[in-house]
Structures are given as structure tokens and as C-alpha cells.
N, C-alpha and C positions, 0 to 999 in steps of 0.2 A: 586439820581435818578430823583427828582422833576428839578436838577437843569440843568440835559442833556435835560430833555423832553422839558424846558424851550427854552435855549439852540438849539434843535434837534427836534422841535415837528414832525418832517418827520420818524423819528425814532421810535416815539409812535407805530406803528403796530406791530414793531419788538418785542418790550416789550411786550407788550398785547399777542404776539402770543406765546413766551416763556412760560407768564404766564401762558396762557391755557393749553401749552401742562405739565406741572407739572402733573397736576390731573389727563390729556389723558394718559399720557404713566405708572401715580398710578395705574389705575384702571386696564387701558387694555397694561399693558405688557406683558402679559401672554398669549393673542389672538396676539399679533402682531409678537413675537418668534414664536407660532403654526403654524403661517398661512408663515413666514418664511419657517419652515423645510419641510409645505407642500411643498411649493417652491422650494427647491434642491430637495427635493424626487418625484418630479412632481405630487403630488398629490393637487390638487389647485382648486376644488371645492369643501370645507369644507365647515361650518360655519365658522371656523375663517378664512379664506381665503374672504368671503363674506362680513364680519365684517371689517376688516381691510382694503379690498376695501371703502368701503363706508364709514367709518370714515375718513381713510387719504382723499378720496377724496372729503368729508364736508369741510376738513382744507383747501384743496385747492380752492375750492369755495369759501369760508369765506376770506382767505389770496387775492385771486384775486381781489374779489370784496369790500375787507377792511370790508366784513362783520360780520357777527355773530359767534364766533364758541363753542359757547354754543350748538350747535344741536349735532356736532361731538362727544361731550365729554358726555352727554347728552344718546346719541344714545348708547354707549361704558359702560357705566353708567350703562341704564338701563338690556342692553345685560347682565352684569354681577349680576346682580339683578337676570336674568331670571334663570342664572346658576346656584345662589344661590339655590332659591328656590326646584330648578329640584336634587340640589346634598342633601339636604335635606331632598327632598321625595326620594330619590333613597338611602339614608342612611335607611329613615323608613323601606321602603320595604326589606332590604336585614337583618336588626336586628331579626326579625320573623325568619330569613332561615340561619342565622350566628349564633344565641341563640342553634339552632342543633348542632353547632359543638363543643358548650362545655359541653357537652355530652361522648365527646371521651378521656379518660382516662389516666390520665400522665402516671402509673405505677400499677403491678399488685404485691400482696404481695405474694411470693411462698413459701408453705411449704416443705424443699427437708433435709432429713437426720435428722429432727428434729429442725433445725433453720428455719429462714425467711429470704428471701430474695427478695430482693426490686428488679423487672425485666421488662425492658420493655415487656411490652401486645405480643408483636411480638415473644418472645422469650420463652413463656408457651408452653408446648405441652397438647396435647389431654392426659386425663387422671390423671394430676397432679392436688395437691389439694393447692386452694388458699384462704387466709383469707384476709376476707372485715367483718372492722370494723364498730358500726354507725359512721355513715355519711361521710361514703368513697362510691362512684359508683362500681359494679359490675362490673368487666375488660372483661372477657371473658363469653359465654356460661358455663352452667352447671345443675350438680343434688345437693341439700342440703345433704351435708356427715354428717355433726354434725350443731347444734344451732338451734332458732326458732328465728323469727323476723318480724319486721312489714317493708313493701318496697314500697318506690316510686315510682313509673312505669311513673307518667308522662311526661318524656323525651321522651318514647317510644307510649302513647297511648294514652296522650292525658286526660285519668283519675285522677282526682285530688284527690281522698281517696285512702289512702295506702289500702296495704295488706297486709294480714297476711300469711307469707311460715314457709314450717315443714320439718322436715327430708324426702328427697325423691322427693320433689317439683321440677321441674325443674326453673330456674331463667337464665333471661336474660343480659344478659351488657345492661349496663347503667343504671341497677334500681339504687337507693340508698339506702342502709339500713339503718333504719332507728332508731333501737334500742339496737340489743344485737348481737357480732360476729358471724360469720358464717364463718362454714368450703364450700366448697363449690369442686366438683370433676367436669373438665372441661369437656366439651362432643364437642366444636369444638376448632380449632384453629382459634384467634384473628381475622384473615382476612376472617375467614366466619362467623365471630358472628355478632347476632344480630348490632350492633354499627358499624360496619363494613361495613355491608352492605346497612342500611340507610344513615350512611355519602357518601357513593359512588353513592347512589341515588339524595341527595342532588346537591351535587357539580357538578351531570352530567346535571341536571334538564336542567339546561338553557341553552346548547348546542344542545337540540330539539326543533327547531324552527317553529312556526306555519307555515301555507300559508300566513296569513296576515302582519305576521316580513319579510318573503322574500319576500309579494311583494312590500312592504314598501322599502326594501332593493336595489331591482332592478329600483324600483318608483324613485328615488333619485337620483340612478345615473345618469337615463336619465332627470328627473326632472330637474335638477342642472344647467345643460350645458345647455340647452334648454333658460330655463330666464336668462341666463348669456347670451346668445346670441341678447334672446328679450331686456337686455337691452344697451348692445349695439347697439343696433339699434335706440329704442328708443334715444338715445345720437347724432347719427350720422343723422339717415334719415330724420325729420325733420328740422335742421336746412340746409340744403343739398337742401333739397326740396324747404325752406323757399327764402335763398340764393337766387337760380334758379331763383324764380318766382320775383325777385327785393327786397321783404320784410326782413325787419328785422331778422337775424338768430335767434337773443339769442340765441349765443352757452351756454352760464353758466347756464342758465334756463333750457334747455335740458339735459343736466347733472346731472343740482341737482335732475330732474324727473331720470333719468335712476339709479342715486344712491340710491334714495329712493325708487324705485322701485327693485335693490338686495338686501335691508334689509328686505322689506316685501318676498321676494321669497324665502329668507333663509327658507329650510325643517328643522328645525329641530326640529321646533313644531312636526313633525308627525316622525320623525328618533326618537328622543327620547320618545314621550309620546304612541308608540303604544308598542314596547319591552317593557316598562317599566308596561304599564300596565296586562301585560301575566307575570311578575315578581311580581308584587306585586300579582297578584292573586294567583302565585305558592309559597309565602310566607303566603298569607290569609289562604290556603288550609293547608299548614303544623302546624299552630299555633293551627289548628283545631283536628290533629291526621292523617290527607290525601294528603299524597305524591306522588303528581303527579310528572311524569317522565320529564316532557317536554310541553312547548306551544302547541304541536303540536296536544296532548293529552286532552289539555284543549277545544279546537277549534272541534275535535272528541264529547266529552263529552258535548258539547253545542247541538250538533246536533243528538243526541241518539234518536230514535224511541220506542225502544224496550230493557229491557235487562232481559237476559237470568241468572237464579241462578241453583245454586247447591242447596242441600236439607240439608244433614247433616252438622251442624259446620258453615251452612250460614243463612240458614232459624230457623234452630234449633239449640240446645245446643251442642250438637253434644255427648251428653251422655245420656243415658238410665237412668228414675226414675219411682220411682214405681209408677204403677195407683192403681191396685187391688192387693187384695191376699183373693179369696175364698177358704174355707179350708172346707173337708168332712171330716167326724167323729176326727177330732183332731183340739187343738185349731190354731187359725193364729199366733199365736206366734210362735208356736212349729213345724207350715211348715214351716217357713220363715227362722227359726233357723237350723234345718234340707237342709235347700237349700244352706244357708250360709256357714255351714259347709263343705257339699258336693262339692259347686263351688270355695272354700275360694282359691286354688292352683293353678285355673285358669288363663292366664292372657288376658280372653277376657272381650269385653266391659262389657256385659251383666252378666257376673259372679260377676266383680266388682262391678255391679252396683248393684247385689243382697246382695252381702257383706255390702255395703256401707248400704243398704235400713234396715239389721239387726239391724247396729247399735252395736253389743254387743260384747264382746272381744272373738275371735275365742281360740276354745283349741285345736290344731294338737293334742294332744294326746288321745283327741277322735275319729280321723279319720284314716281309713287305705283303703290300696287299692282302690285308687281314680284311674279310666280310664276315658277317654274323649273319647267317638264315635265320628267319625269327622262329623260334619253335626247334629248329632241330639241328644247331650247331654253330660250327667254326669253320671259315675253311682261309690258311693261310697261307703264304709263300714263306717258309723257314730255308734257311741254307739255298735256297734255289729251289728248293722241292715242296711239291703242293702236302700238305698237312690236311686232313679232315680229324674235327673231333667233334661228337655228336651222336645222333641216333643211329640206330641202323640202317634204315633209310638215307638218310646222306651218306653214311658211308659205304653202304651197298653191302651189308652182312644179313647174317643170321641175328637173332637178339636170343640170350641164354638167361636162363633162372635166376633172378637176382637179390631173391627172397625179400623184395622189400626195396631196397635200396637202391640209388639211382646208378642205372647203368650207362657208359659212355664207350662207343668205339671207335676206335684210332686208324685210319691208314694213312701209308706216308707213302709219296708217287703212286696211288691210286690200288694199293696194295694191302689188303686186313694187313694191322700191324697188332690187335690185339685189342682187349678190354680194361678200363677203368672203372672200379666201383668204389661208389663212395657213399655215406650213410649219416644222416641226420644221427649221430649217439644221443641214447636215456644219458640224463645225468645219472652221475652216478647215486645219489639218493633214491630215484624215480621210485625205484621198486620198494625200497621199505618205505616211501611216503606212503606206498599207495596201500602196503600191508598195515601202515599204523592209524589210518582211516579206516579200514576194515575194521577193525581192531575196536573203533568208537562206534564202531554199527554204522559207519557210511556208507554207501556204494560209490562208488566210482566210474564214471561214465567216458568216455574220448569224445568229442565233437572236432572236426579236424575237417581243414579244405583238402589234404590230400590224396593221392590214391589210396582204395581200400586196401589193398598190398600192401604198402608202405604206412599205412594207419594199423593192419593186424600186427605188421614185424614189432611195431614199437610196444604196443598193446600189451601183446605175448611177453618180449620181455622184463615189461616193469610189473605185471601181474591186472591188466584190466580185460574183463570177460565181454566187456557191452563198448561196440565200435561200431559211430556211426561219419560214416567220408564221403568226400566228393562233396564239401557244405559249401556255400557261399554264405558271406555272413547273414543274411537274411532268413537264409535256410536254417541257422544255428540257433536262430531265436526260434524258429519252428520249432524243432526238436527240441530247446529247455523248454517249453511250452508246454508241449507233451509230456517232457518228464514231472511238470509241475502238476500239473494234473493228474499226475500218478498218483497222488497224494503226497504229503511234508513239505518242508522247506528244503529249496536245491540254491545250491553255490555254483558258482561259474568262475571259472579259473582262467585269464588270458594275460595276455600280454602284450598285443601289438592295437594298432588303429583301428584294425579289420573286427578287433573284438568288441570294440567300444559300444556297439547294440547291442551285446546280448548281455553284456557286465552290465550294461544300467535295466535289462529286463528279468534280470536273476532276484529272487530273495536280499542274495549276496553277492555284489562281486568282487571278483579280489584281483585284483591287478598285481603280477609278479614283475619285481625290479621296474612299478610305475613310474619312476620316476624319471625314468628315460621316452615315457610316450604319455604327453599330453593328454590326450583323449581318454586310455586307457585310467590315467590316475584321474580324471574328472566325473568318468561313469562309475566306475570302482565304489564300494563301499568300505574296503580295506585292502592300506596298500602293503605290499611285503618290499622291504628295500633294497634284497637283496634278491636273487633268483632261486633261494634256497625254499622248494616244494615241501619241502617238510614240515616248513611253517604253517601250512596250512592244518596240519595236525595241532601245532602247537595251540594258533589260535582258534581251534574248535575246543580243546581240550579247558583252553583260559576261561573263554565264556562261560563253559560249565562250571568252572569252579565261581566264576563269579556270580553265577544265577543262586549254584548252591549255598552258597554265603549269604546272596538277599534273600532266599527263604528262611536260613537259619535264622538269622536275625529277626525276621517277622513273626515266626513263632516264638521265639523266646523273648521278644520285647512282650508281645502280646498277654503270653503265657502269664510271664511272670507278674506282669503289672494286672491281669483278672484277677490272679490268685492274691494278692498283695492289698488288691482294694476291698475284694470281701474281707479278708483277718479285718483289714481297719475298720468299714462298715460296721462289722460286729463287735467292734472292741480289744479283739484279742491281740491286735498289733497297735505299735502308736510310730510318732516320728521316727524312729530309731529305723525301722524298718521299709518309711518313706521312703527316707533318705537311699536307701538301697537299690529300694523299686527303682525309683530316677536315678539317683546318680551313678550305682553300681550297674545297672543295666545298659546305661549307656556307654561306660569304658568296657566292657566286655563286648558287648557290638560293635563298639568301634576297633577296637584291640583284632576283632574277628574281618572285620571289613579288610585290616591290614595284610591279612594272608594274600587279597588280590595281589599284591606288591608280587611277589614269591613265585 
């Protein structure tokens, strides 16, 4: 080689230019094929189509002028740097939202005829009983037939202490058991269980596009052509003009300005870093327990004024415990037992909940001829003796203050034996969810089927000023109505069937623990997986940070690549500084998008 160059020193460029392209076409083979296929498929304002411009046409300058081609390879270099980086946070981001889908279940064990047999999930029907051993996942919906066991639910909610189920519990796909086998009797089919229908929420998430990904979308394409035009221009008109007036053209100087001027113009600082940060943030959200449907819903959720709840199962436990139990001439033990008995056959809330508040092991064979009036009690035969439990009316009293909460009177042989009150409890979050909504400039509103009574007591105590009750759901959609035309965007906060019109007529709605009501997670626009009201803070709080993130990015991709192309325009920057505009602006928007994670 020494001995040609010797020999052939007019040859030297050729060599040199081989050598360089070694590493050019190492690094950037991959953009130079792209920007190829863009080329037969006419598709030719990419980034690699932009890249590959302005690299081959560095070589050419460099080759013309026997100069440098350390900038081409350099430029090509750092490009793939940038890509690095970008496919590494776009791996982060999608591990949060990919970690969901191994949740979904190889195989379900079925018990049919007295054997087991191993079957895919898809092929269970409603009503067959299947065995999940510790630490197999839960395949399908169902009710506990036999076993007791402790379950992991946080694939589904987000909660990190197991729990303890018993015969009769119902259990969701995808817990994991955790301890001792369970028989388990299925109550849906595969493709509407629980697992089912969060993986379908996942995987659609990202196909709901904000305003700000389509206008990014539409920004681009005309973006694109526009400085591909500006820099041919810049290429052509000055040295044209130059010419004309007698002066020196430097055509190659005009050039290496117009090429460095399409590496700083390349979008895809802001094509890539604005999706991606509406991605990481729908990945942030889910690591949390809160599946949003879609960007589009995040963008929604940033600009909430007001949101509107439901009372039961949202605000509150959504089950009835004891407050009181006054008892006239007999002890409270012995009303509360006498109630338990009487309601024990019941399968209303309030019955169970008087059961549950006994405590004691029920004996049927003390009870007979149990009737239920519809509306306003119980009336049985306990020990031989007639039992009423119910309103005041059935049982022939006075009815007393009950500030809210549902009252129930007791006589035994046709005699007041006394009062039972019992009270829908706030969870215990209720109150600081509602103060940390305040807190973002929300209002917070009640829409509730209950009495106004019993909608002010709960109101009062978790801190909401505006109660409106006595709603049928139809009525409910009235009233967000109203509240929408108030002006801003209102959210709607439910959780049962009843709520599934006004959750799909909201801005937003947000189905708390959807995953246990159909309806609720299909109207829904974000589900919470657990019943924790707080989230609703959390995901108003995420949007904003994710809004604030695509704006940052858009002015600072903006910014920097205006101010970037005039220096070159005028001379006073060259590739060096390109290369920054592009590739340096694109790892810091991306690097910045990553906060959605957080």
C-alpha cells in the first residue's frame, strides 16, 4: 500500500475515501437501505432519506474539495447515537405496558368427569370448575367452590399485600394463588374475564391519538418538504445571485450550508419525542393500577375543571356497617341476634350486613316462616316468637334522627325492642382525595341515586359542597350535562351498571375497580383497578405532567433548530453544530419524554 501511494501519491484520495467509507457504510447501512426503499416506494421525506442526503452529500464535498470526511461519517455516527438512545427509552417506556401482558395465562386446568385436563383458557365454558394450584394465575373469572388461600392481585390493582379468599369469594384472572389449591366455578367465558379485557385495553391504548400526535403528524409532513425546498434554495440562489453580480459563486460552500441545513431540519426530534412521551406516560399510568385508554384521554385529563362522582362503591365502601344498636327492655346482644336470625335468608345488602355485624353462627333450625314485605322489612318466626326488622311502619314506632344513615326497628312479640343503624362508610381516603382535587383547581361534585340525607351525611364528611340526589341514571346524565355547559371539561367518576350512561357521556370517565363491571370498564375512558379514589388525583396530576412535557419539547425542538438554521443560513455555523441541532435535540426530548415514566 505504502509502495503504490509512493509510486501513485495522485491516488492517495482514492484510498482515504475507501477508508472512510468502511466505517460510513458500518455504522449507517441501515439508514442508507431505508432511505433506498423510501425511494422506490416514493416515500422520500424521512429522516433517513434526510440523513443519507446530507451524508452522501458531505462525501461529495469532502471528495470535491480533497477535503474532510470525518463530518459525513461523524454526522452518520452521531445520528445512530441518537437512535440509540431514543430505542432505549422507547424500550423503557413499553416494559411498564409489555410486564401487563404476562399476566395472560398459558393454560387453564379443567376438572371434567373427575380427571384434569390441561385446556386452553379459550376453551372453558361458563360454569366448569377449574383447579389453580400455589403459584399458578387464576385463568378465567369465577366463585371459590372448595379451598382457602391467600392471592396476589397486583397484576390487576396495583396492591402489593396479598389477600386472604374463602369459599364463595368471588376471584378474578390473573390473581396468583398464593398458598393452598382452589377449586374455583367459572362465572364468565375467557374473553370477558377480567385478563381479557385489560389486555385489550392495553394493546388498543395507543391507537388513540391526542391532538397534539396528530398535529405533530400533519406538522411533518408539511414541515418536511417545506425546508427540503428552503434548502435547496439555499444551495442554488445564492451562488446564482452571486454569479450575476460578477462575485465569486462558491458553489461548494452553498452546499455544505444547504446540507447542513437538512440535518438540522430533520423533525424527528418532535415525530419521535412527542408520541413517545403520551407512551411513556400511558405506561407510567399502568405501573400505577390506571389504564388509560388512549393519548387522547390523557390530553382530556390535563384539562379537567370539575369531576363529577357517584356515592356508593366510589365515595364509599359500597357496604353497610353497624353504627348503633339501641336496644329497649332487652339486651343488645339479644336484638342484634334476633335481627340476624330474622334477616339471615335474605340476599340484601343490609340484611348481610346485619348478619355479618352479629358475628355469631346462625341456627335455621331456630327460624321459620320468614316473609320479606317488599320495601319495608322482615318479619319471622325466631324461637317461636314473631321478630319484625324494618321500617317504622312495619313495626309500629316512632322513626328517630338518623343523620343520614339507614335506620332499622326491631320488635320481638309485637313489642319495640329497639333501633339498628347502619351507614354506607367514606372510605377512608374519600376526604383527602377530594381535598387533593381541590388542591389541582378541581371542583368536585356528588351525583348519587340516594336520599338527599344520606348523600349530604357522606358529602359533609369527605369535604364535597355541591350534592345532587334522588338521580336515576338518566337523570345523572342531566345533571353532567349541565355541569358541562358550565364550561371546561368534567370527569365522571362510577363504578357500577347504573353508571355506564353517564361514564360514556362525560369528557372522561373513569370507572373505579372496572374491572369487576362490564359495562362500567366499556364506557369508561380510564379504568382505576383498584377502588383507591385517590387515583383520580394521581391521574389528573400524570396528564399534566405529560401535556407539560409535549410542550416543552415542542418549543425547544422548535426553538433550537430556528435559531440553528439561521447561524448556518448565514455562515456562521457549519456541520458541527448540525449535528446538535438533530441529534443533540433529539436525546434531550427524548431523555425529557422519560420523565412521563416517573
Amino acid at each position: 500500500m505504502l509502495a503504490l501511494l509512493i509510486l501513485a501519491p495522485e491516488l492517495k484520495w482514492y484510498i482515504e475515501l475507501a477508508l472512510w467509507l468502511v466505517p460510513y457504510l458500518v455504522i449507517g447501512y441501515d439508514v442508507l437501505l431505508s432511505a433506498a426503499r423510501g425511494l422506490i416506494h416514493g416515500q422520500l421525506l424521512d429522516e433517513n432519506f434526510l440523513m443519507a442526503i446530507a451524508t452522501v452529500g458531505a462525501l461529495a464535498i469532502a471528495i470535491w474539495g480533497r477535503g474532510d470526511y470525518t463530518e459525513a461519517v461523524a454526522v452518520m455516527l452521531f445520528y445512530q447515537i441518537g437512535e440509540l438512545f431514543q430505542s432505549i427509552a422507547l424500550g423503557k417506556s413499553r416494559k411498564s405496558i409489555s410486564a401487563l401482558m404476562d399476566i395472560r395465562p398459558d393454560f387453564a386446568r379443567v376438572e371434567r368427569g373427575g380427571e384434569l385436563y390441561e385446556l386452553s383458557p379459550d376453551e372453558v365454558e361458563i360454569g366448569e370448575i377449574i383447579v389453580v394450584n400455589p403459584g399458578e394465575r387464576v385463568a378465567i373469572d369465577g366463585v371459590i367452590e372448595s379451598g382457602e388461600s391467600a392471592i396476589d392481585s397486583s397484576a390487576l390493582t396495583g396492591e402489593s399485600m396479598p389477600s386472604d379468599v374463602y369459599v364463595g369469594d368471588e376471584i378474578l384472572s390473573a390473581s396468583v394463588n398464593l398458598s393452598s389449591p382452589l377449586r374455583i366455578r367459572t362465572t364468565k367465558v375467557y374473553g370477558e374475564s377480567a385478563v381479557a379485557r385489560i389486555l385489550d385495553l392495553v394493546e388498543n391504548a395507543s391507537s388513540r391519538k391526542s391532538k397534539s400526535e396528530k398535529f405533530i403528524s400533519k406538522f411533518a409532513k408539511v414541515y418536511t418538504p417545506a425546508v427540503c425546498a428552503a434548502a435547496l434554495l439555499l444551495a442554488l440562489l445564492p451562488p446564482l445571485v452571486l454569479f450575476a453580480t460578477g462575485r465569486d459563486a462558491n458553489v461548494g460552500e452553498w452546499i455544505y450550508r444547504a446540507l447542513s441545513f437538512l440535518v438540522i431540519s430533520c423533525p424527528c426530534a418532535l415525530v419521535i419525542s412527542i408520541p413517545m412521551g403520551f407512551f411513556a406516560s400511558l405506561g407510567g399510568a399502568s405501573k400505577r393500577g390506571i389504564l388509560v385508554k388512549g393519548s387522547n384521554c390523557l390530553e382530556t385529563l390535563a384539562s379537567l375543571k370539575c369531576v363529577a362522582t357517584d356515592k356508593t362503591g366510589t365515595l364509599t365502601c359500597g357496604r353497610f356497617v353497624l353504627r348503633e344498636v339501641e336496644a329497649v327492655g332487652i339486651s343488645r346482644e339479644l336484638l342484634l341476634e334476633y335481627a340476624a336470625h330474622a334477616e339471615h335468608a335474605s340476599s340484601h345488602p343490609i340484611a348481610k350486613s346485619i348478619v355479618s355485624a352479629y358475628g355469631g353462627k346462625i341456627d335455621r333450625a331456630r327460624v321459620s316462616e320468614i316473609r320479606e314485605e317488599r320495601g319495608r322489612g322482615v318479619v319471622a318466626t325466631v324461637d317461636g316468637i314473631e321478630v319484625r326488622v324494618g321500617t317504622p311502619a312495619l313495626v309500629g314506632c316512632q322513626a328517630k334522627e338518623s343523620d343520614g344513615a339507614t335506620l332499622l326497628c326491631v320488635s320481638v312479640s309485637g313489642v319495640f325492642a329497639g333501633y339498628i343503624t347502619l351507614a354506607d362508610a367514606p372510605k377512608e381516603n374519600a376526604a383527602a382525595a377530594v381535598s387533593a382535587l381541590g388542591k389541582l383547581g378541581v371542583r368536585t361534585v356528588m351525583l348519587t341515586g340516594d336520599r338527599e340525607d344520606v348523600g349530604r351525611a357522606v358529602a359533609r364528611e369527605v369535604g364535597i359542597c355541591d350534592v345532587r340526589a334522588s338521580l336515576l341514571p338518566e337523570d345523572k346524565v342531566g345533571e353532567l350535562e349541565s355541569l358541562m355547559e358550565s364550561g371546561g371539561k368534567v370527569a365522571f367518576v362510577g363504578d357500577g351498571i347504573n353508571d355506564a350512561p353517564v361514564l360514556a357521556r362525560a369528557d372522561v370517565g373513569i370507572a373505579m375497580g372496572g374491572i369487576g363491571s362490564d359495562a362500567a370498564t366499556d364506557a369508561a375512558d380510564v379504568v382505576i383497578m383498584d377502588d383507591d379514589i385517590s387515583k383520580v388525583a394521581d391521574a389528573i396530576k400524570l396528564s399534566r405532567k405529560c401535556m407539560r412535557i409535549a410542550k416543552q419539547n415542542i418549543v425547544f425542538s422548535i426553538g433550537v433548530k430556528l435559531a440553528c438554521l439561521a447561524l448556518v443560513a448565514i455562515g456562521v455555523a457549519g456541520m458541527d453544530l448540525a449535528i446538535f441541532a438533530d441529534v443533540g435535540v433529539l436525546v434531550i426530548a427524548v431523555m425529557n419524554s422519560m420523565r412521563g415514566l416517573r
